[in-house]
Every structure is written in C-alpha cells, then in structure tokens.
ZALUM-133884 format. One record per atom (N, C-alpha, C, CB): residue in one letter; x, y, z. Coordinates in steps of 0.2 Angstrom, whole numbers, plus 2048, in hexadecimal, padded with zeros to 3 digits. Glycine has a CB too. Layout:
N
aXYZ...
***
This chain:
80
xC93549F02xC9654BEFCxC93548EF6xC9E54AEFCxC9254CEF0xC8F549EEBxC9254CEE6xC88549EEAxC9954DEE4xC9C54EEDExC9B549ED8xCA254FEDFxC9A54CED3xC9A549ECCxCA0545ECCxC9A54DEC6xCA7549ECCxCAF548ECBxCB1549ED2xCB254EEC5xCB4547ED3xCBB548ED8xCC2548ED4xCBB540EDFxCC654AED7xCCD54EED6xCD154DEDBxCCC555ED4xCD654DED9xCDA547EDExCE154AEDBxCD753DEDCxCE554FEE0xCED551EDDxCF254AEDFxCF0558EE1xCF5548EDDxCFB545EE0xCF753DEE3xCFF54DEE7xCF453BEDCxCF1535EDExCF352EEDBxCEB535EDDxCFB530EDAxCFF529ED8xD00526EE0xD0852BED4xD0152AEE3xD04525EEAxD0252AEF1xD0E523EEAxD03527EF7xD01529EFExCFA52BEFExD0652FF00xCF8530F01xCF0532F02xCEE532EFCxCEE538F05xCF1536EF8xCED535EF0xCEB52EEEExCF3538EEAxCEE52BEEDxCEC524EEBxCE6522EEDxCF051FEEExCE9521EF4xCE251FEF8xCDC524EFAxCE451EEFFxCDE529EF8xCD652DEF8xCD352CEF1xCD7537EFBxCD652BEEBxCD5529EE7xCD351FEE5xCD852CEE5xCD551CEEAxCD0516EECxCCB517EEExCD2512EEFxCCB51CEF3xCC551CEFAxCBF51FEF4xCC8523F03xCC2524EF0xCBB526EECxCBA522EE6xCBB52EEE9xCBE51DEE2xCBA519EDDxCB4514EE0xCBE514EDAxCB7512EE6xCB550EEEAxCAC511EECxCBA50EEF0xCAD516EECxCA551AEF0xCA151BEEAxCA6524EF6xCA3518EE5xCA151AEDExCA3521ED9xC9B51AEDFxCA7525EDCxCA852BED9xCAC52BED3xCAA530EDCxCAC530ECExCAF52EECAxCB7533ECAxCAA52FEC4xCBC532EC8xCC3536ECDxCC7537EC6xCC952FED5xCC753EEC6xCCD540EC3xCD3540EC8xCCD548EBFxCD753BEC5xCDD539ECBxCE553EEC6xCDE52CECBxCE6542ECCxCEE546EC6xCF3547ECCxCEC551EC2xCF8541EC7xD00541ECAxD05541EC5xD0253AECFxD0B545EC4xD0F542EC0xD1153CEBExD13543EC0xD11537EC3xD12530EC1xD0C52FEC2xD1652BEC5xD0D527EBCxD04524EBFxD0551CEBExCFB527EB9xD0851AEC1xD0C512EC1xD0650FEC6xD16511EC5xD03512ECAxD0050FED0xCF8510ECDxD03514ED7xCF6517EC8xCF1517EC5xCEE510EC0xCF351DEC1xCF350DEBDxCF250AEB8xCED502EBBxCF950AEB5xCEE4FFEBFxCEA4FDEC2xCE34FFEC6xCEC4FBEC4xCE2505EC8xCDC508ECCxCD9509EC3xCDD510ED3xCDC50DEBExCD750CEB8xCD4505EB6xCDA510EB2xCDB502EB5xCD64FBEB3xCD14F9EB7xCDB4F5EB3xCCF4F8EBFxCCA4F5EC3xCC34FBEC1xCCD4F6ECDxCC54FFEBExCC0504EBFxCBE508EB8xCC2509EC4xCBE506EB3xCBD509EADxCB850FEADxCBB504EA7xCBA514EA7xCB5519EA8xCB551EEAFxCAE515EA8xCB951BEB4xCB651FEB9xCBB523EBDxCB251CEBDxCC3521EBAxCCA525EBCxCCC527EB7xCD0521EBExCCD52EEB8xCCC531EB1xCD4534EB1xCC5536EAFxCD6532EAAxCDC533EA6xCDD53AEA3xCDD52EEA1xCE153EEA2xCE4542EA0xCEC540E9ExCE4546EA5xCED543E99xCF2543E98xCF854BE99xCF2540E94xCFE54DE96xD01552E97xCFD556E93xD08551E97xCFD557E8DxCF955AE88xCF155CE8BxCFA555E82xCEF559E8CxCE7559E92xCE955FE97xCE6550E98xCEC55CE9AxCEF561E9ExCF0568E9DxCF455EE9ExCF5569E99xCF756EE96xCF1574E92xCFC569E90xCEE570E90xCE7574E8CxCE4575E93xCE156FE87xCE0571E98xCDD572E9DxCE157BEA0xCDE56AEA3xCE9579EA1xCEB57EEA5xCEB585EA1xCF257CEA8xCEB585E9BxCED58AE95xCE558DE96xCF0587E8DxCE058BE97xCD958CE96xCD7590E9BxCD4586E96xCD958CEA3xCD8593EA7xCDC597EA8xCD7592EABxCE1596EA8xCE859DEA8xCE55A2EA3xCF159BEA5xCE55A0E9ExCE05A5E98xCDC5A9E99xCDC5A2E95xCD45A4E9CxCCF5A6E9DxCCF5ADEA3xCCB59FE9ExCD45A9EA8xCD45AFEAExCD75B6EABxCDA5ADEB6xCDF5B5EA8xCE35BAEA4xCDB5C0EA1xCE75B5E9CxCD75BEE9DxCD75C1E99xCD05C2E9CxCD95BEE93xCCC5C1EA1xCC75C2EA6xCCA5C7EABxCC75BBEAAxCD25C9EAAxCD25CCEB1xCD65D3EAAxCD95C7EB9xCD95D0EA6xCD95D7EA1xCD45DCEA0xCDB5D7E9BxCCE5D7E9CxCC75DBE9BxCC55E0EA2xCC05D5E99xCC85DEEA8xCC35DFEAExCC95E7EAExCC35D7EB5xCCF5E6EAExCD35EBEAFxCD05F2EABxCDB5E9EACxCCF5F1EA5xCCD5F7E9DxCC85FBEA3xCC65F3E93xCC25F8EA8xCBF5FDEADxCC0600EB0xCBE5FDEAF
***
C-alpha cells in the first residue's frame, strides 16, 4: 500500500483508533474522522503535520461539494 492520505472513520476509539496508530506509525499521513476526538488529541500532538484535523465547517464544505458536484453531474447527464 502506498497512499498519500489514509482515512480512517470512527478514529476516536476501538479499531479506528488503532488503525489510526498502526498507520502514523508506518509513516502515513491519516485523515482521522470521529465525532469525538478526546483520544485524537494526543496522537496529533506525537505526530504534527501528519493527523489531519478537520473541523465541522470542513466538513460541511467537503460534504456540500460532493453532494453538489454529483447533483448537478447527474442533472446535466438527465437533459440527454
């Protein structure tokens, strides 16, 4: 495996966590996403630059961008 980014749902606690340890660790760089992140806040500190933060707003744009993008990808496609 040689991803740029890893991604990681539900990586406040249980596998998430840890599979987000297992990949800082192998050097990857981890968009780690959980509603909580109490358990996040030390794996960023050990690892600057390479657990990457989002917030709700972040979020929110990310999700508005592709909902959009498909929306209005699948309307153009319909007019055929």
């Amino acid at each position: 495996m040689d991803p740029t980014v890893v991604v990681v749902t539900g990586a406040n606690d249980g596998i998430g966590f840890h599979m987000t340890r297992a990949f800082l660790a192998d050097g990857y760089c981890v968009a780690g996403l959980d509603l909580a992140d109490e358990n996040l806040h030390p794996l960023l500190a050990a690892n600057p630059g390479r657990l990457l933060e989002f917030s709700d707003e972040d979020w929110e744009e990310v999700v508005a961008t592709i909902l959009k993008g498909t929306f209005l990808c699948a309307q153009e496609f319909a007019r055929f």
